[in-house]
N, C-alpha and C positions, 0 to 999 in steps of 0.2 A: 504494500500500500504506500501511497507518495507520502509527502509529510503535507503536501496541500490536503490528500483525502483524509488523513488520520485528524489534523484539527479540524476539519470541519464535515467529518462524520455523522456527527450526530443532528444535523440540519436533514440528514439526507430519513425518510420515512414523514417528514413534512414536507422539502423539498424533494421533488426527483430528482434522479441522477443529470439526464440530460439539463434540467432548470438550471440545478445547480453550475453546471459548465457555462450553462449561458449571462449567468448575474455573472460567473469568473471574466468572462470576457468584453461584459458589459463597459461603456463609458459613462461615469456619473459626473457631472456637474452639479459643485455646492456651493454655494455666495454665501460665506459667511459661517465661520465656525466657533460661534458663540454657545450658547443655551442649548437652540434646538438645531443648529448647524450643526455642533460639534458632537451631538448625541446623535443625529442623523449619521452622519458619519460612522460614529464606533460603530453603529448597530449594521451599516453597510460593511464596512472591517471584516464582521466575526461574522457576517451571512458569506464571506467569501469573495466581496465583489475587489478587484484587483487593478481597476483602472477607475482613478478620478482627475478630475478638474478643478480646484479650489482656490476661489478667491475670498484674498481677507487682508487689509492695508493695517489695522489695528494689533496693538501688545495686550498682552494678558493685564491687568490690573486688580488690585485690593478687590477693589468694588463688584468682581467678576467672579470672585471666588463664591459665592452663592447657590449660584446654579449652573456655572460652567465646566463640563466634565472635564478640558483639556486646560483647566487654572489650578497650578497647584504652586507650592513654594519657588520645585524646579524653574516652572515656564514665567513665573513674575516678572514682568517688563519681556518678555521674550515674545517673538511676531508668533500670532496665532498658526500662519501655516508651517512656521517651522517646528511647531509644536505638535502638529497633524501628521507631520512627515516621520517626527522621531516616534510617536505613537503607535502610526503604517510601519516603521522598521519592526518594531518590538513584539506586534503581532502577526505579520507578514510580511518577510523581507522581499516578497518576490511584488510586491503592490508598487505598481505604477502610478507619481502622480506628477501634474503639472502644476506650480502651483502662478497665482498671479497677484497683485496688489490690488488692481484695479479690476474691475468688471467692464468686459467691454464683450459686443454680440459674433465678433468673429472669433472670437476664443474658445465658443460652446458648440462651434460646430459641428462636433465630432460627439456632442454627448447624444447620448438615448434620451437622457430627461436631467432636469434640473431640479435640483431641489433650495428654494430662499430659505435663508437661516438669517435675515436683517432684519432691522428694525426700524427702518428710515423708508416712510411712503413713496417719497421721490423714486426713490433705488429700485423700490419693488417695481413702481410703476415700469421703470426701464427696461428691468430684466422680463417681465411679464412680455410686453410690446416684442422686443427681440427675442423672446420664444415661439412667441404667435406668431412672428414674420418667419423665423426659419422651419415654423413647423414642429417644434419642441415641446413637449409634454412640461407644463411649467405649474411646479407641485410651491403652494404657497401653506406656512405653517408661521404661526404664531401664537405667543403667550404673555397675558400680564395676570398679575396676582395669581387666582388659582385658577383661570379659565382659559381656555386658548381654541383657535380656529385650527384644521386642516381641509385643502382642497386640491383636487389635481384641474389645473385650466389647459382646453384642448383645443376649442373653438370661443367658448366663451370670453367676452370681454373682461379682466381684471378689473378695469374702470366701472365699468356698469356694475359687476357685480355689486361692489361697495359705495357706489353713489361718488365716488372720488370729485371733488373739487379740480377746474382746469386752472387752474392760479397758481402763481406760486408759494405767493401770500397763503391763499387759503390752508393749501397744503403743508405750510409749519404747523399749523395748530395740531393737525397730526404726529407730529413730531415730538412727544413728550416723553420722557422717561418718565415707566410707573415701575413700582414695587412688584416682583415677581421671586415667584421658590422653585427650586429644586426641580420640586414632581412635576409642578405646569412644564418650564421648560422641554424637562426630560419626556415629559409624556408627548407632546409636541412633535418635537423630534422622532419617536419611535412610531407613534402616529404616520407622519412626513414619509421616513422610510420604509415601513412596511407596505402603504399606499406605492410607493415608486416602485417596488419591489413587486407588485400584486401589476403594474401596469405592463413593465417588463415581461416578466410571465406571460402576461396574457390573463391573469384572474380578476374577479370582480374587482373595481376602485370605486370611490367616489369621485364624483366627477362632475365639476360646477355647472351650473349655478348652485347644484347638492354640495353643501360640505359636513364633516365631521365637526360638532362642538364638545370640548367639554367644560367639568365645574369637577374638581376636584373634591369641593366643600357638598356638592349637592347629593341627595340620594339617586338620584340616577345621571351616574358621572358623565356618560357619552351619549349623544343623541343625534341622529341627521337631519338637518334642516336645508332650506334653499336659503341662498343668502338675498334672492329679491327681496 
């Protein structure tokens, strides 16, 4: 048995064989490896996927250590993607990544799907627009407090969905940092990736203007709703 089949054995009786070869050789694009960026990721890591894409211009900081899986004393002040990369060595040395600063739409041309891990309207709206131009499955996740969104967008507008403001003015007030933990993030992210994973495949997703909500706090944590 290789040493790629012996760690990631145990996917396979949920994953098939051939699946699993396919997520191996899949291209993931991830913008951003914060909260649910960086938990997107680990969870794509250990499912076996071996080629990404990741953009992220930002350092780890104090304030990050809450609910970000790749912030720990090590990576403090250290770039998030180089952070991503020593993590990819430690669990799979054979994982391919490119990594970039900036987001820009000719750099994702090679992925299968995208997955947002930001938390800046403006940015989303960007990468949204340039996945719908290239034809890109463009999986949007977010978390504040204990609640957060997941959606995969295919034809659907990003804009419409959320009623977005065309200003730019309008579009700070979006722009706030709120109070989030751990589980939103993490749940976010694992959400994120298991949906990009199920598209991949070929199995059932959600798929906007349908997204996944949850509430951490609420008695029934996850429900599907349309976002009109």
């Amino acid at each position: 048995m290789s040493i790629y089949k012996e760690k990631f054995f145990r996917n396979l009786g949920v994953i098939a064989e051939h699946e699993q070869e396919i997520l191996r050789k899949t291209n993931v694009a991830i913008v951003g490896l914060g909260g649910t960026g960086g938990t997107a990721f680990e969870c794509l890591l250990r499912l076996g996927v071996e080629n990404f894409i990741l953009f992220d211009r930002d350092t780890f900081e104090l304030t990050n250590f809450n609910r970000q899986l790749l912030a720990t004393d090590i990576t403090l002040d250290q770039k998030k993607t180089r952070a991503a990369l020593e993590r990819a060595k430690n669990i799979n040395s054979n994982t391919k990544i490119i990594v970039n600063n900036e987001f820009a739409s000719k750099k994702i041309k090679k992925a299968k799907i995208v997955i947002d891990g930001t938390d800046n309207v403006e940015t989303r709206i960007s990468i949204a627009k340039a996945c719908r131009d290239l034809r890109i499955p463009y999986v949007f996740s977010a978390a504040s407090f204990s609640i957060g969104i997941v959606s995969i967008f295919t034809n659907y507008q990003f804009e419409k969905a959320f009623q977005l403001p065309k200003t730019k003015k309008e579009l700070n007030n979006y722009n706030t940092c709120t109070s989030v933990i751990a589980p939103a993030t993490m749940f976010a992210g694992t959400l994120a990736a298991s949906q990009a994973i199920n598209y991949i495949l070929k199995k059932p997703f959600t798929e906007a203007p349908d997204a996944l909500f949850f509430d951490l706090f609420s008695k029934e944590i996850i429900s599907k709703k349309r976002l009109e």
